[in-house]
N, C-alpha and C positions, 0 to 999 in steps of 0.2 A: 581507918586501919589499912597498911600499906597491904598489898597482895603478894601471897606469899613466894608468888613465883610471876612478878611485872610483866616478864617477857614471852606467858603465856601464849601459844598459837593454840587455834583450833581449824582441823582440817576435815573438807567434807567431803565427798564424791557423790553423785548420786546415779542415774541411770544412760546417763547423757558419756558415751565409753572415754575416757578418760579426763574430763575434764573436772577439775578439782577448786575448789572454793576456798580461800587461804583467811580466817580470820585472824588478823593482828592488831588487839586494842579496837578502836573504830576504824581500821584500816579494810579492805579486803582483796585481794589478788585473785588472782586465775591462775593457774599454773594444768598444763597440758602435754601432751605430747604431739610428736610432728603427723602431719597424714598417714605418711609411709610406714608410720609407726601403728596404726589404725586412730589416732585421737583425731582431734576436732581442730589442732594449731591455731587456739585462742591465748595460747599465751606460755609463759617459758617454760622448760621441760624443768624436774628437781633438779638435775645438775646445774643448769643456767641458772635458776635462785640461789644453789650455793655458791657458786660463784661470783656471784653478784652479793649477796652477803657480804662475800670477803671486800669484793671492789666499794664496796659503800663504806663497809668500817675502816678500811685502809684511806679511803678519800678523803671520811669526816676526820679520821685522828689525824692525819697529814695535815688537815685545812686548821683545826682548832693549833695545832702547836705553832703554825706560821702564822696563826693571827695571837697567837700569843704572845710572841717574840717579832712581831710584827716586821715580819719578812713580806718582800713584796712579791708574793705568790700571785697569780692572777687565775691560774687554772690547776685543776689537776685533772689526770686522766688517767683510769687504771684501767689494764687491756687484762683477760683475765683466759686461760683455757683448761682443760680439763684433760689429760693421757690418761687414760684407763690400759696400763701397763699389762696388768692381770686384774683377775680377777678381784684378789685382793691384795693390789699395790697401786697405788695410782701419784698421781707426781700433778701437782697446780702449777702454771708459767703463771706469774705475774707481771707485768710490764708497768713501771710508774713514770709517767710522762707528767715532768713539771713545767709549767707555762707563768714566764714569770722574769724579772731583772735579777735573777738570783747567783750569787755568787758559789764557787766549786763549793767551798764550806758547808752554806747551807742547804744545795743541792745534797752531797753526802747527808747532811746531818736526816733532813726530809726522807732519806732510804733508808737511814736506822729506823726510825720513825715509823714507818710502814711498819715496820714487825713487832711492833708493841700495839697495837690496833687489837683489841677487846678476841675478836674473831678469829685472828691468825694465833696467837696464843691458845683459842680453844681448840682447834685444829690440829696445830702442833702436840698439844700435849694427849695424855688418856682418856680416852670419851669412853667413859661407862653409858649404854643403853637400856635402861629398866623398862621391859615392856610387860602391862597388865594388862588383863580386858576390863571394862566398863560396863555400863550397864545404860 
């Protein structure tokens, strides 16, 4: 039986000041904050994981449609940052560096491309937050 929700994370903190344990499937990450921040700088602060979210599913969806259509893509690189404008307005720069014998076409077509990427879609649109306690 599939799980109802695949892309389950489970996240932990324990006594150790910010340092954070990230379960994804058998995966697990560290995510931290910087010294100057008081954490431990074992590993990326939440804004850098969303960011990186976006830059992985913009890279995978870019790479699968050029090996689809079998463009000769050789790299891709997505440069990604974060303006925290206010408080609550913030603005992502993307940058998509394609590496590759690609002609103007399918460099364009490769930028449309980007915004169909699973993660900028959820982004973009309304994120409802349901938060419960547990037990």
């Amino acid at each position: 039986m599939a799980a109802l929700f695949p892309d389950k994370v489970i996240v932990q903190t324990g006594k150790t000041k910010y340092e954070t344990q990230i379960k994804a499937g058998v995966h697990t990450l560290i995510a931290d904050e910087p010294k100057d921040l008081q954490g431990t700088d074992l590993g990326p602060n939440p804004n850098q994981l969303l960011a990186s979210a976006l830059g992985a599913c913009t890279a995978i969806t870019i790479r699968m449609y050029a090996d689809r259509k079998e463009m000769p893509l050789d790299k891709v690189e997505i440069q990604l940052e974060i303006d925290k404008i206010a408080p609550d307005n913030h603005k992502v720069f993307r940058t998509v560096v394609l590496i590759g014998n690609l002609t103007a076409d399918e460099r364009d077509r490769l930028l449309k491309v980007a915004n169909a990427c699973p993660v900028h879609k959820l982004l973009s649109g309304t994120i409802e937050i349901e938060t419960s306690l547990g037990e």
